[in-house]
KOLVEX-696219 format. One record per residue: residue number from 0; residue in one letter; chain; x, y, z of N, C-alpha, C in turn. Coordinates in steps of 0.02 Angstrom, whole numbers, m for minus. Example, Ala and Ser with C-alpha at 12.3 -4.5 7.8 and 13.67 -1.06 7.14 Angstrom:
2
REC|resi|resn|chain|n_u|n_v|n_w|ca_u|ca_v|ca_w|c_u|c_v|c_w
REC|0|a|A|660|m284|390|615|m225|390|660|m165|390
REC|1|s|A|642|m112|354|684|m53|357|645|2|394
END
This chain:
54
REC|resi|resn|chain|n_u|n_v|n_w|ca_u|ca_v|ca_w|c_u|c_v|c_w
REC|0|x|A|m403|m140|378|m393|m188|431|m439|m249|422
REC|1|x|A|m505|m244|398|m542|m293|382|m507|m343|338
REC|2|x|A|m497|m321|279|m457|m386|245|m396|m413|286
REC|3|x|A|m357|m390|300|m299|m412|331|m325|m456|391
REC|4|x|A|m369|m445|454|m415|m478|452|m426|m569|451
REC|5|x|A|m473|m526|390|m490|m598|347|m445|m638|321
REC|6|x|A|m408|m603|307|m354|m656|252|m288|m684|311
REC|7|x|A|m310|m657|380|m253|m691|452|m199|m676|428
REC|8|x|A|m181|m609|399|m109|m549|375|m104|m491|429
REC|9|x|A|m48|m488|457|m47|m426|491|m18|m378|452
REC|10|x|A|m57|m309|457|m54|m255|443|27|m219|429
REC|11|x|A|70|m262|450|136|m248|451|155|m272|366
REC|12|x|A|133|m327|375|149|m355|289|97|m337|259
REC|13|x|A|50|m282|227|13|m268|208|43|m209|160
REC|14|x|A|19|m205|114|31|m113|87|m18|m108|22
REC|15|x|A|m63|m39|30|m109|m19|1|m66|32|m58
REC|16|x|A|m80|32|m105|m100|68|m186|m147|88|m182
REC|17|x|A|m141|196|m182|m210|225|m185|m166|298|m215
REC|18|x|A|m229|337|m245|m194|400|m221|m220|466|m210
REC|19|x|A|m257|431|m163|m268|479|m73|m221|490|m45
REC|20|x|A|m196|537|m34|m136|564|42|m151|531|93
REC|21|x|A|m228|558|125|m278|559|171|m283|459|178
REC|22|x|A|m263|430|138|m288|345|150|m208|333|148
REC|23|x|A|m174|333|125|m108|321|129|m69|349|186
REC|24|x|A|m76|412|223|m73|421|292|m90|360|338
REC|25|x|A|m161|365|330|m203|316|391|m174|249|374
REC|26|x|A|m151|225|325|m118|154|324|m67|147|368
REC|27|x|A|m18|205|332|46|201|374|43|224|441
REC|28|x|A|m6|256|478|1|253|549|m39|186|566
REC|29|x|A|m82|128|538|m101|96|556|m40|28|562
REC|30|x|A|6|57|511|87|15|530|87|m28|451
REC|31|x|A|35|m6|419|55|m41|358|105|16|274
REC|32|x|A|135|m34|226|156|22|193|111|42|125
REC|33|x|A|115|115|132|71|158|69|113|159|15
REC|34|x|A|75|128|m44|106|170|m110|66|229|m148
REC|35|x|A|106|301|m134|39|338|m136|53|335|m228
REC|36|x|A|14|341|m251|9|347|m326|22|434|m336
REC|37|x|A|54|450|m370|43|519|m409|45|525|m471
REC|38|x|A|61|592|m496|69|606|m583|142|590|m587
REC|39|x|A|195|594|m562|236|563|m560|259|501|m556
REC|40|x|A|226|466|m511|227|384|m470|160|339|m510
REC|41|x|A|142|319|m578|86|273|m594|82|221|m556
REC|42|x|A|15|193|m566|20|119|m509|65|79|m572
REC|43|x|A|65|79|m618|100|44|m642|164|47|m633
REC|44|x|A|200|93|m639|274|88|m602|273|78|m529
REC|45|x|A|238|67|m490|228|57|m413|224|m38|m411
REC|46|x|A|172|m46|m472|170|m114|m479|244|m152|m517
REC|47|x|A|284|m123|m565|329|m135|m600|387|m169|m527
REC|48|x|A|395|m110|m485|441|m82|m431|432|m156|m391
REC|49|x|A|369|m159|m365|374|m231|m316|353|m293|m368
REC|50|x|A|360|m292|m411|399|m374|m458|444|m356|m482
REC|51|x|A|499|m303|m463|576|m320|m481|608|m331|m393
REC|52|x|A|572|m313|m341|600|m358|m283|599|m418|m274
REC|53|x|A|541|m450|m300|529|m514|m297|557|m571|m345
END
């Protein structure tokens, strides 16, 4: 919430890359979206994923 915050972003357009359950929960009840990372899910295909929406 601090950065979002700072940077005058609401938490709605926000989404954290981690892979904590436990931090990726608390995002998404804080209303923002989690990309939880797994052995399946790399951040790199997480990162791949949102620059082919854009």
């Amino acid at each position: 919430m601090q950065y979002a915050d700072r940077l005058g972003a609401s938490i709605q357009d926000c989404a954290v890359i981690d892979d904590s359950e436990e931090v990726c929960s608390t995002f998404a009840r804080l209303g923002g979206t989690p990309l939880h990372v797994t052995t399946e899910r790399a951040t790199d295909a997480i990162l791949d994923g949102l620059l082919q929406k854009h």
